[in-house]
C-alpha positions as CSV (number, residue, x, y, z in Angstrom):
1,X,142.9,86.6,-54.6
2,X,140.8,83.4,-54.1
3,X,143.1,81.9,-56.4
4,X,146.3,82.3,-54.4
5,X,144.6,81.6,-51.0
6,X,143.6,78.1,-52.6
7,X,147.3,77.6,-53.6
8,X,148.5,79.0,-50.2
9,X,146.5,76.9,-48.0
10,X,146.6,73.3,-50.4
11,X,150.6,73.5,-50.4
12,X,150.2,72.4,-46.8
13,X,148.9,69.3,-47.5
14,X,150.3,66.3,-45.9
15,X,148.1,63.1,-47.6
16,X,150.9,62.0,-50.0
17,X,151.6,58.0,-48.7
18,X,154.8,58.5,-50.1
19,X,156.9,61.8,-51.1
20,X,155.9,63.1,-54.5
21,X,158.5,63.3,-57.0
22,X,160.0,67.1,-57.5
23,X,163.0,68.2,-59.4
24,X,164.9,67.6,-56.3
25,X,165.1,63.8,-56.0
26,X,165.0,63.1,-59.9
27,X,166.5,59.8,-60.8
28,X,167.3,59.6,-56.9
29,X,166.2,56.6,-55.7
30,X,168.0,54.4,-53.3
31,X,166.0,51.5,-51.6
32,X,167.3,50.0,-48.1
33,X,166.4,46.8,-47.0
34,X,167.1,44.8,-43.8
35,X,170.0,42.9,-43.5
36,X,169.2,39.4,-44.0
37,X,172.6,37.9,-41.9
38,X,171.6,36.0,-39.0
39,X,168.6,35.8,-37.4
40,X,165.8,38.5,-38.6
41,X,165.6,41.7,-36.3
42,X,162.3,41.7,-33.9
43,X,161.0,43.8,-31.9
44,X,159.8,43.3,-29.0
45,X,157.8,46.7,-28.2
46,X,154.2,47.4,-29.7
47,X,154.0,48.3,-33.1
48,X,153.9,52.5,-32.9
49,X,151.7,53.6,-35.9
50,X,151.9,57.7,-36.8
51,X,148.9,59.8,-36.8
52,X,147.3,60.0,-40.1
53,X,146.6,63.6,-41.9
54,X,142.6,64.3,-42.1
55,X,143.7,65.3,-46.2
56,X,142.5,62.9,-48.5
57,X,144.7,61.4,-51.6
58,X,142.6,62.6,-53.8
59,X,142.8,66.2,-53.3
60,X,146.1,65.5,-52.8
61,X,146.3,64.7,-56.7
62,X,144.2,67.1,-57.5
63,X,146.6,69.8,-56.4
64,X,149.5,68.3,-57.5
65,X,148.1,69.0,-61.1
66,X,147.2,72.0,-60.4
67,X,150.6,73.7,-58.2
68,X,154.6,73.9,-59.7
69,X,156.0,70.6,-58.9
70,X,159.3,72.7,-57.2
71,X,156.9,74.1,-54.7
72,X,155.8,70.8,-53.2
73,X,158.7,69.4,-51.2
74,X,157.4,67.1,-48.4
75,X,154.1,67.2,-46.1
76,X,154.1,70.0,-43.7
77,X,156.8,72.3,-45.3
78,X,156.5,75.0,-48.0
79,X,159.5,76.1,-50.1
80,X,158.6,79.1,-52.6
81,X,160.8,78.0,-55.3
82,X,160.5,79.7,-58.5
83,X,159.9,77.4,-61.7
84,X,163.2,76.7,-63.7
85,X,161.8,75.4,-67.0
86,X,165.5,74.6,-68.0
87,X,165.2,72.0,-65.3
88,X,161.6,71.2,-66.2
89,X,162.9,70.5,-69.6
90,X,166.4,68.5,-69.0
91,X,164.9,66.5,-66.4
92,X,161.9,64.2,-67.2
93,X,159.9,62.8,-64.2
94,X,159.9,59.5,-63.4
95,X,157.7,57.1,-61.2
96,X,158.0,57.7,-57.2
97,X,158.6,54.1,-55.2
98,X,155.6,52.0,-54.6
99,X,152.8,54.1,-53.3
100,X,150.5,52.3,-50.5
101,X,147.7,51.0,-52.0
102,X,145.5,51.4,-49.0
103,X,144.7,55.4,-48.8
104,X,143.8,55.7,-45.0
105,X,146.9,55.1,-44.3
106,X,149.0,58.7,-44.4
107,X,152.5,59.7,-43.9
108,X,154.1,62.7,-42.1
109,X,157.3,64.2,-42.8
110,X,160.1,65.1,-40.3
111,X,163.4,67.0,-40.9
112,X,166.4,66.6,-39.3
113,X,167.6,69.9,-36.9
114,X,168.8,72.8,-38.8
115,X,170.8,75.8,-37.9
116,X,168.4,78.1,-38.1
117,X,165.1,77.1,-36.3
118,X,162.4,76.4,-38.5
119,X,159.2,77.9,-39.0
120,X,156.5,76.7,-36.4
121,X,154.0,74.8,-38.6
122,X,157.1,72.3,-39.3
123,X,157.5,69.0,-37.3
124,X,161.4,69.7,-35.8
125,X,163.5,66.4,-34.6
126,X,164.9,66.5,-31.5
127,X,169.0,67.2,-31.4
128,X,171.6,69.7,-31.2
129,X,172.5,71.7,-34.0
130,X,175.8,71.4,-34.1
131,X,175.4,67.4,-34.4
132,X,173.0,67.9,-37.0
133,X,173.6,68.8,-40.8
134,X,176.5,70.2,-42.3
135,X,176.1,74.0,-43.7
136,X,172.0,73.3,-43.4
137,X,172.0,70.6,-46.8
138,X,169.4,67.9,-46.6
139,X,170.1,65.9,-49.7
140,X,168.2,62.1,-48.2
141,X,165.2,62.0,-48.0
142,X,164.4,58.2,-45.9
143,X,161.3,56.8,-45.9
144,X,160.1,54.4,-43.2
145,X,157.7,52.2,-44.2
146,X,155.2,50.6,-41.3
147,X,154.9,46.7,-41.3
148,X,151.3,47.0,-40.5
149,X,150.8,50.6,-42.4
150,X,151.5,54.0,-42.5
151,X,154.7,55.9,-43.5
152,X,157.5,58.3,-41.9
153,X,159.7,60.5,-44.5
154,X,162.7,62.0,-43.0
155,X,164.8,64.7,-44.3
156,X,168.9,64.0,-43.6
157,X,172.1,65.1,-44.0
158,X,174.2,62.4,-46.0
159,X,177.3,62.7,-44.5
160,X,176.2,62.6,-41.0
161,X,174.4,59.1,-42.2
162,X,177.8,58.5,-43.6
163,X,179.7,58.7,-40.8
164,X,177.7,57.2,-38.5
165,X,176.1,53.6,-40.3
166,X,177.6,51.4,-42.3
167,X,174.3,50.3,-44.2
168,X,173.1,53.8,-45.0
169,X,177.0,55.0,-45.7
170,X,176.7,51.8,-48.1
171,X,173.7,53.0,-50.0
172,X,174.7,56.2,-50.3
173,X,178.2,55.8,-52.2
174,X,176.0,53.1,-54.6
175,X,173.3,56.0,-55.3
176,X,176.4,58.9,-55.8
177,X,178.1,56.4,-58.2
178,X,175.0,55.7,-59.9
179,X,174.3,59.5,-60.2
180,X,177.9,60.6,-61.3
181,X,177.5,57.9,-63.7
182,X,174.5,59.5,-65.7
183,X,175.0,62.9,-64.8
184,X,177.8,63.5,-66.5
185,X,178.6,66.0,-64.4
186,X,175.9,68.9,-64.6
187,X,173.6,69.4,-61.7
188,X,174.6,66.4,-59.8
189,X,175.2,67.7,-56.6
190,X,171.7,69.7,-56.2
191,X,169.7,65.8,-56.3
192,X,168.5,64.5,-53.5
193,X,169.1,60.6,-52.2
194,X,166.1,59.1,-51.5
195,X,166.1,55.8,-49.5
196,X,163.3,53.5,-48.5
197,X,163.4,51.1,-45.7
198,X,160.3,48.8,-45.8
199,X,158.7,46.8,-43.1
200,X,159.5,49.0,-40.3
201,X,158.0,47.6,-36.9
202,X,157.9,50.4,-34.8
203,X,158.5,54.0,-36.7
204,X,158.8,55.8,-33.8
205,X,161.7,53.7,-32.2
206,X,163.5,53.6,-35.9
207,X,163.3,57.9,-35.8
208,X,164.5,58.1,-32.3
209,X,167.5,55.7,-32.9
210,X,168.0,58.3,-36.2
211,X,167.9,61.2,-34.1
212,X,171.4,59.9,-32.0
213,X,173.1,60.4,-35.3
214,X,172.8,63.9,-34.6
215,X,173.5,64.1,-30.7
216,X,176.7,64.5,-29.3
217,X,176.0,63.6,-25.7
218,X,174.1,60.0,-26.6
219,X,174.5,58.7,-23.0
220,X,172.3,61.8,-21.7
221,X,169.7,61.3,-24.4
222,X,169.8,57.6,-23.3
223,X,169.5,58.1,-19.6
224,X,166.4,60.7,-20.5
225,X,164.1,58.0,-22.2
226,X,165.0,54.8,-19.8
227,X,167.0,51.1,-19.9
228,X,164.2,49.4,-21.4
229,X,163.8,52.0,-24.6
230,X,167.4,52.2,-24.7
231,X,167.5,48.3,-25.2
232,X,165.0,48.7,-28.4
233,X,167.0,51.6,-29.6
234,X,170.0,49.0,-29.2
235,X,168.2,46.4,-31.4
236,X,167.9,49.3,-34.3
237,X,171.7,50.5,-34.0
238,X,172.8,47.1,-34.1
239,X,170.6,46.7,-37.2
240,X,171.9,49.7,-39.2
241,X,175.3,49.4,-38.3
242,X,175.6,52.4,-35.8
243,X,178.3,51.9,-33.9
244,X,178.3,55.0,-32.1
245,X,174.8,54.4,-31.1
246,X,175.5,51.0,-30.1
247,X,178.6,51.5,-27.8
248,X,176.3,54.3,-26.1
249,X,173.6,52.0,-25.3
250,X,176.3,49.4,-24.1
251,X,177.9,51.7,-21.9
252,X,174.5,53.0,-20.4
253,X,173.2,49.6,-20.1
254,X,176.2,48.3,-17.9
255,X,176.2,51.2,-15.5
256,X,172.7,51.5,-14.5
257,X,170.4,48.3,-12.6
258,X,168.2,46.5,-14.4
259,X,164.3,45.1,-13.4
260,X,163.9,41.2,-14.2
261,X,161.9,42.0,-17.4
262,X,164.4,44.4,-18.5
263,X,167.2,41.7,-18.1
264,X,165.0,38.9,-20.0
265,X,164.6,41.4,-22.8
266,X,168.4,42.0,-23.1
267,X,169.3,38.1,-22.8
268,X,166.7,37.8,-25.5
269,X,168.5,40.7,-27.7
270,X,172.3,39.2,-26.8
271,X,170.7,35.4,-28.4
272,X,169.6,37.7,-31.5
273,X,172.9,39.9,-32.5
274,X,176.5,38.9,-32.1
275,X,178.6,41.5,-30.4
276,X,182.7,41.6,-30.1
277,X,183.7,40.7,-26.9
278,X,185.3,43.9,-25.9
279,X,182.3,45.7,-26.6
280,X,180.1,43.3,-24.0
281,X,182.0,41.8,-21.9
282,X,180.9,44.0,-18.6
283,X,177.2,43.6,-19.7
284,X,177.7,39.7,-20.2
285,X,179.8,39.6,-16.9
286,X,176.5,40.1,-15.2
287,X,174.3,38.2,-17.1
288,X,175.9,35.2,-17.3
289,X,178.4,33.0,-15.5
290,X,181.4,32.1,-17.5
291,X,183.3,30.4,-15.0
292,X,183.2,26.1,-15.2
293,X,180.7,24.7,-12.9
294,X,183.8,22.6,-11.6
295,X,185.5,26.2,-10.6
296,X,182.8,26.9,-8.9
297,X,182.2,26.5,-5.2
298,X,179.2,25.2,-3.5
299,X,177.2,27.9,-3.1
300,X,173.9,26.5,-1.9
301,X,175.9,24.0,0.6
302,X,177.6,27.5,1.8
303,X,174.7,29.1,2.4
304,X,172.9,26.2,4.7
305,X,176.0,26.4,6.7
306,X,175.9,29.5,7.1
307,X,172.1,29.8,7.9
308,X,172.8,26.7,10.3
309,X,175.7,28.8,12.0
310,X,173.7,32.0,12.3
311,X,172.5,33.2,16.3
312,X,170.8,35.7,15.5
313,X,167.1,34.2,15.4
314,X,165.7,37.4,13.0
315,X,168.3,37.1,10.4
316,X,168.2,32.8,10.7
317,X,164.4,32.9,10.2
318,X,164.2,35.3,7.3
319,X,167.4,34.1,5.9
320,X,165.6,30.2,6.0
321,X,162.4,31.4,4.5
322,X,164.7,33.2,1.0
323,X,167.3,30.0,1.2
324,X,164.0,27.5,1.0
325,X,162.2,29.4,-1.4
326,X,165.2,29.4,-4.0
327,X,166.2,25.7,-3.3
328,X,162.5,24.7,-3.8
329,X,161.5,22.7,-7.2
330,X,158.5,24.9,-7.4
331,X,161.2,28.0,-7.6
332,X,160.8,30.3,-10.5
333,X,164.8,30.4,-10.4
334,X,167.2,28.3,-12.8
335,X,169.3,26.1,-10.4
336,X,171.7,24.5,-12.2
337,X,174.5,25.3,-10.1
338,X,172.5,25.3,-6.5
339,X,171.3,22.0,-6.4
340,X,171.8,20.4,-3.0
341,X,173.0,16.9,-3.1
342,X,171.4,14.2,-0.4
343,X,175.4,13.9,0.6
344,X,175.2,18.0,1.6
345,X,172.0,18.1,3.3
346,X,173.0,14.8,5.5
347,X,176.1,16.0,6.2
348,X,174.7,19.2,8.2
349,X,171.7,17.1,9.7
350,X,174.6,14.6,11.0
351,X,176.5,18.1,12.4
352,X,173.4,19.1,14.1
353,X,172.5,16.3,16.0
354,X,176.3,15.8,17.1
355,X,176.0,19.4,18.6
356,X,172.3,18.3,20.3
357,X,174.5,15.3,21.8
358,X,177.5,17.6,23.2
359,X,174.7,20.1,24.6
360,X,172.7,17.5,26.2
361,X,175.7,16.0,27.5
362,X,177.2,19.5,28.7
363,X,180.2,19.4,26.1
364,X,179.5,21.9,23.8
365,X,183.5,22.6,23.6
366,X,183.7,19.1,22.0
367,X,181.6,19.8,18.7
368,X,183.5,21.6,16.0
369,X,180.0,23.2,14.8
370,X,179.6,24.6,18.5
371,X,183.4,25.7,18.2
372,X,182.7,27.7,14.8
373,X,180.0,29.3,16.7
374,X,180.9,33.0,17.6
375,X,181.9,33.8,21.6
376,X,179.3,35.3,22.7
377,X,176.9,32.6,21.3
378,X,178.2,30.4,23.9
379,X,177.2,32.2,26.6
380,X,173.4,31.9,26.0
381,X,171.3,29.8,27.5
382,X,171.2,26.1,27.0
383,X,167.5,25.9,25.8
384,X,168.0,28.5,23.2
385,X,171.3,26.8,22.0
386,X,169.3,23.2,22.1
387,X,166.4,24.8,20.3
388,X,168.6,26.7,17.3
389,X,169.9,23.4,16.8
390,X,166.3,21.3,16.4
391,X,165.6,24.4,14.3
392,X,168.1,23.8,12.1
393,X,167.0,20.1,11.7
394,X,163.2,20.9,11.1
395,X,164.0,23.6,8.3
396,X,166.6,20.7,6.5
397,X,163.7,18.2,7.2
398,X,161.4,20.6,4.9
399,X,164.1,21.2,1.9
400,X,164.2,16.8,2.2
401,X,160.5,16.3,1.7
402,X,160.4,18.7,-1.3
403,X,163.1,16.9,-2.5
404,X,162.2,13.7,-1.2
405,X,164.9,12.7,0.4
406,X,163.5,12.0,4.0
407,X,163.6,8.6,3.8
408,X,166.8,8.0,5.5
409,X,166.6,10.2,8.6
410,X,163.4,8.6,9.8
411,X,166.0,5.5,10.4
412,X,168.4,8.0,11.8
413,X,166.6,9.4,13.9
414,X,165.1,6.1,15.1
415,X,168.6,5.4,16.1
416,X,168.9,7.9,18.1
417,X,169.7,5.6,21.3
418,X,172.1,8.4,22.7
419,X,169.7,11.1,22.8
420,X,166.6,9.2,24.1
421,X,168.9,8.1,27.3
422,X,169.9,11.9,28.1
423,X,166.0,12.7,27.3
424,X,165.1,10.6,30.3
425,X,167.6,12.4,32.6
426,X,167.3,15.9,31.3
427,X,164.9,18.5,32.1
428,X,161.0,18.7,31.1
429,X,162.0,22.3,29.9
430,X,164.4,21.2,27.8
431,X,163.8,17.5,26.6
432,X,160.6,18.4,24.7
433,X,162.6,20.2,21.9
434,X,163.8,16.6,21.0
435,X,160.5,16.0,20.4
436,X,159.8,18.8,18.0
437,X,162.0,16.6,15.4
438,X,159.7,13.8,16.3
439,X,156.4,15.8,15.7
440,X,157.5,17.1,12.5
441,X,158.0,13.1,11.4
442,X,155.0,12.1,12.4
443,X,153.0,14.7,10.7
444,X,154.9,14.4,7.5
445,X,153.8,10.7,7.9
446,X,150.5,11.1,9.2
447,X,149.6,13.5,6.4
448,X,151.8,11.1,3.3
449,X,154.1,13.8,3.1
450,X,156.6,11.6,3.8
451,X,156.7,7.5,2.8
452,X,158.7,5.5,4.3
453,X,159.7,1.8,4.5
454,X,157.3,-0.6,7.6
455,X,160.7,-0.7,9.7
456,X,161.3,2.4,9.6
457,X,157.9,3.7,10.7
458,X,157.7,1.0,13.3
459,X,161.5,1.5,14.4
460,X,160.6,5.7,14.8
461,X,157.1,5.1,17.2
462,X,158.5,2.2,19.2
463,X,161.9,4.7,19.9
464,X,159.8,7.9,20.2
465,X,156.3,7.5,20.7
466,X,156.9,7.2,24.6
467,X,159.1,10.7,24.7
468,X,156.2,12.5,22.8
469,X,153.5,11.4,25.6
470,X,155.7,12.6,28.3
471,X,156.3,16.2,26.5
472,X,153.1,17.2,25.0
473,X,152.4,19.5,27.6
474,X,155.2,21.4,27.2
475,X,154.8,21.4,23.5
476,X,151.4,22.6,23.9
477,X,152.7,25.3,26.3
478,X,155.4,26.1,23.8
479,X,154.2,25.5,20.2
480,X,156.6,27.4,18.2
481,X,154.5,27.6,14.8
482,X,153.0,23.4,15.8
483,X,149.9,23.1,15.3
484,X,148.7,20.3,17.8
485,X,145.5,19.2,16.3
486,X,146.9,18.6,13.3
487,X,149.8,16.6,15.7
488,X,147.4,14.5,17.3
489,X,145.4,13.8,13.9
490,X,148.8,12.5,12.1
491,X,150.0,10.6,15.4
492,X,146.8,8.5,15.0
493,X,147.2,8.1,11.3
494,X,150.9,7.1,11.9
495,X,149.9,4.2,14.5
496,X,147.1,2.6,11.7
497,X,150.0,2.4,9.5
498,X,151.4,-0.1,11.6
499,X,150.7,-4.1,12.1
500,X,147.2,-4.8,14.5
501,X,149.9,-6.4,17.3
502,X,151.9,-2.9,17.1
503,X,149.3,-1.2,17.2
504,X,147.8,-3.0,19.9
505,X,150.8,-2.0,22.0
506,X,151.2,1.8,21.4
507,X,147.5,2.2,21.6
508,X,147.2,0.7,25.1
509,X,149.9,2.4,25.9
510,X,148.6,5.6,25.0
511,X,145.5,4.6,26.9
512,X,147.0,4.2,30.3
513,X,148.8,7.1,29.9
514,X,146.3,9.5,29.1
515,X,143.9,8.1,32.2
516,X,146.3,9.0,34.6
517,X,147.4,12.6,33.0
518,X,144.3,13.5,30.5
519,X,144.7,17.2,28.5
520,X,148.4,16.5,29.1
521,X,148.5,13.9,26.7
522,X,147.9,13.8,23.1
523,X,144.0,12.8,22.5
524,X,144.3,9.6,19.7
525,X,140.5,8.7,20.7
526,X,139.4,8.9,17.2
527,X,142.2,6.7,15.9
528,X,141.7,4.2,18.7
529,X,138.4,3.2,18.3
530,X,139.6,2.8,14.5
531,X,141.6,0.5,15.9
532,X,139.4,-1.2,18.6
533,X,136.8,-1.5,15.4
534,X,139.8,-3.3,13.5
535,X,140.9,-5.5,15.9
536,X,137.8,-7.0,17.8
537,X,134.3,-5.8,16.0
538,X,135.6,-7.0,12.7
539,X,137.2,-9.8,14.2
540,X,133.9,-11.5,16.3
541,X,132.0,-10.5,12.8
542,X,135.1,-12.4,11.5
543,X,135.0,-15.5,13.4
544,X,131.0,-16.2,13.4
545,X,131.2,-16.1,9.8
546,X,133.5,-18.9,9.7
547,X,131.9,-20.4,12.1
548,X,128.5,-20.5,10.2
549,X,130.1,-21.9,7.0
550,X,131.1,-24.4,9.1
551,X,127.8,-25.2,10.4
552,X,126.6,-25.0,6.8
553,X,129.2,-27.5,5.8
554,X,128.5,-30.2,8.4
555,X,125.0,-30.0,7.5
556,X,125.5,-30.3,3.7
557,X,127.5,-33.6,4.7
558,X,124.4,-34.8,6.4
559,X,121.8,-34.3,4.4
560,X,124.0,-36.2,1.6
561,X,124.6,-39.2,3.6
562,X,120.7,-39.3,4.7
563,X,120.5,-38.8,1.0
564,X,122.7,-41.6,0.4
565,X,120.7,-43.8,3.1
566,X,117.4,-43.3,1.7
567,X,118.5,-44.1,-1.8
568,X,120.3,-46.9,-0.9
569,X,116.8,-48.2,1.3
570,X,114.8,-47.4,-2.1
571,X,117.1,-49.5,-3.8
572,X,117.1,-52.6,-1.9
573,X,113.0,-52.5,-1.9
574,X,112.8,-52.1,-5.8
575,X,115.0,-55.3,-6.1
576,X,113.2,-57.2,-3.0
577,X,109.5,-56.1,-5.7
578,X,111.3,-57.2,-8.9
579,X,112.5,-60.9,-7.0
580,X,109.2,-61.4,-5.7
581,X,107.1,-60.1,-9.3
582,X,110.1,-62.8,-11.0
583,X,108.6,-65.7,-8.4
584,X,105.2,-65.6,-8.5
585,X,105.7,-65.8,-12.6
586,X,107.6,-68.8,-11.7
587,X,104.5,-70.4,-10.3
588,X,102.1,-69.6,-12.3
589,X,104.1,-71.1,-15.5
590,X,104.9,-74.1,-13.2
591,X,100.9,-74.3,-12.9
């Protein structure tokens, strides 16, 4: 009695690294290994190790010795098989593949779907029956080997390998060749294929793409476990040759939307494996655009028209905010067909101000960008139509100083002699949106956003300097997103950019005008006496140092010619002693 419960309850071990050997798979073995034509397969999902039996190998040994080799058929399932010692005795044993060296690392067995259900203690696959094995026969036995350990045996039916991958379909007429060879026809048909794939990366994801074989509905079982596991199963199929399973996945993939990391991943896969056209031509429809960049229009020149042409103020401010973001060099996006030329963004900025002249001027019907405007945007007021239009000019002002491309309007809007006249004669209310496109100059300038040529900076505060003193009241009344601070800060660092005589100018200018109309005015206090300190503290500090250098040189020359004078006295006394020393020696030898 203990004996047979120590048989009964051993038989269910499951700590074999790889299948023993048994009568079954005799002289059986068939070893797959991945295609090496192209690029190597990756995968790109986390290596998926399977659970290892608490059994030890060396039990597992122990019973081996010990139990009928015909009654141990894989891990997990028990077959009570009687002994044939006819078979024992035709059929020598031979050596089972290349058992992992490492024993913690276990295997389980799995067995395709049979007919009748199995028994409960054995691990079932998932699949119909009907797409499973063919009158119940499992005659391959696979074994998936783990790159970084462990081991996955399953048990199949070889025509339903057949018919579904080329690779395994392959390796399966080699091995039924190979046995009909050495058979000699006896007992051939009751061996079982055995087939090793080694260096599996993920053994979960190579099972699953082995249970489609044995679907019939793959796009259901596709849309059950997602796009981006139906992308790795895609990678597998394409691996092993399964066609079926790789139309499926095609088909699924182009009918459902992707995320951004499931569209990277499938670029990444479509650079890996080469597919027929046929088969991916909707997929690579939407991922990439096949068309010649000359075919193509415009699009980013289409879209500034259009976000230039819009009147509803809503759509036009959330439509400039997506339009900047994608134009901007910072932009996550490729833009190798959106790239706004200088000649594009000028061209609109030219439209615009033609359309501030015909409003200003009361001839909107003039302007064929006021004509393309829709009816009933006509009939709004003329301060919203003015302001849309210095809108427009501010947002294509940003896209040009990420772009630097700025340079130029500062000269055109210098120019501007048209619109300063009809900004004297037009209405407070209205004349200080000109000045908007002034403001957002001078703080580009003020805060080196923008650089820009000495004429051109001196050419933009001499035309406009005057037109923002008289409307930053209104402006300050009507900021619209301005900040006035920083306005007043950049107006003062624009002046110090200019020469001490133009400065001179604007900043008594400025001066005058904000003693007469105070809080009204901008307040540049901080870069006038900047300037005041330039021009006259440092000039008096200036002028008495020349002045003492000159002091310093006259008196150097004076003290040399006293120098001079004294020497020149010395001299004539030393000769006046040496004549007089030379006469007296006269006399005295004369005596």
């Amino acid at each position: 009695m203990d004996h047979s419960c120590r048989r009964r309850r051993r038989t269910w071990c499951c700590s074999f690294a790889v299948p023993p050997s048994s009568p079954d798979n005799l002289y059986s073995s068939t070893h797959y290994s991945k295609p090496r034509q192209g690029k190597p397969e990756t995968f790109s999902k986390p290596n998926l190790s399977v659970p290892s039996s608490p059994q030890s190998t060396k039990s597992g040994s122990r019973m081996a010795g010990r139990i009928d080799p015909r009654r141990i058929l894989s891990p997990g399932r028990v077959s009570p098989i009687d002994s044939d010692p006819a078979a024992d005795n035709s059929a020598a044993p031979i050596p089972s593949p290349a058992i992992d060296s490492r024993p913690q690392l276990r295997s389980r067995s799995f067995r395709a779907p049979t007919p009748p259900p199995p028994p409960p203690a054995v691990v079932k696959e998932e699949g119909s029956a009907s797409g499973g094995t063919k009158d119940g026969v499992f005659d391959v036995r696979m074994c998936l080997r783990g790159k970084n350990g462990g081991c996955l045996v399953l048990e199949l039916n070889s025509m339903v390998l057949y018919a579904n991958s080329e690779v395994f379909a392959g390796l399966i007429s080699d091995y039924k060749k190979g046995s009909g060879s050495t058979s000699n026809g006896s007992g051939s048909s009751s061996k079982m294929c055995r087939i090793e794939v080694p260096e599996v990366d993920n053994l979960g994801l190579f099972r699953e793409t082995i249970e489609l074989m044995f679907e019939d509905d793959l796009i259901k079982k596709l849309s059950k476990i997602g796009v981006f596991r139906s992308i790795d199963v895609l990678e597998v199929a394409a691996g092993i040759k399964f066609t079926r399973g790789v139309l499926s996945c095609l088909k699924y993939l182009e009918a459902v939307p992707w995320t951004e990391e499931e569209e990277e991943k499938l670029r990444s896969l479509f650079t890996r494996f080469k597919f027929d056209d046929a088969t991916t031509r909707d997929i690579l429809a939407r991922l990439y655009l096949n068309d010649s960049e000359d075919s193509q229009p415009n699009v980013a020149m289409q879209l500034v028209w259009s976000i230039t042409c819009s009147t509803d103020a809503n759509a036009r401010n959330e439509l400039k905010s997506l339009v900047k973001g994608l134009l901007s060099k910072s932009s996550v996006y490729e833009k190798n067909h959106v790239d706004l030329s200088k000649e594009d963004l000028y061209s609109v900025c030219h439209s615009c101000l033609a359309s501030l002249v015909s409003l200003f001027e009361g001839k909107s019907d003039d302007n064929p960008h006021e004509r393309s405007s829709p009816k009933k945007d006509m009939n709004k007021p003329l301060i919203e139509r003015i302001a849309r239009q210095v809108d427009n000019i501010n947002w294509l002002l940003e896209i040009m100083f990420d772009g630097q491309l700025a340079e130029d309007f500062v000269d055109i809007w210098a120019n501007q002699g048209q619109l300063l006249k009809l900004h004297d004669d037009a209405s407070p209310m209205v004349r200080y949106e000109l000045s908007r496109v002034s403001a957002t100059l001078f703080v580009a300038i003020g805060t080196r956003k923008l650089q820009c040529r000495l004429e051109a900076r001196s050419g933009l505060l001499q035309a406009w300097f005057k037109p923002m003193l008289l409307d930053f009241g209104w402006l300050q009344r009507c900021k619209k997103g301005l900040d006035m601070k920083a306005l007043e800060e950049a107006m003062g660092q624009a002046l110090l950019t200019l020469p001490l005589k133009q400065q001179h100018m604007l900043f008594m200018e400025w001066f005058r005008y904000f003693s007469k109309h105070g809080t009204e005015c901008p307040n540049l206090s901080k870069a006038f006496q900047i300037w005041w300190r330039r021009s006259f503290l440092r000039g008096s500090e200036t002028h008495d140092i020349e002045s003492r250098k000159k002091k310093m040189r006259s008196s150097n020359s004076r003290r040399k010619k006293e120098d001079k004078e004294e020497d020149g006295v010395h001299l004539s006394v030393f000769h006046h002693q040496q004549q007089h020393q030379q006469q007296q020696q006269r006399n005295n030898g004369g005596g």
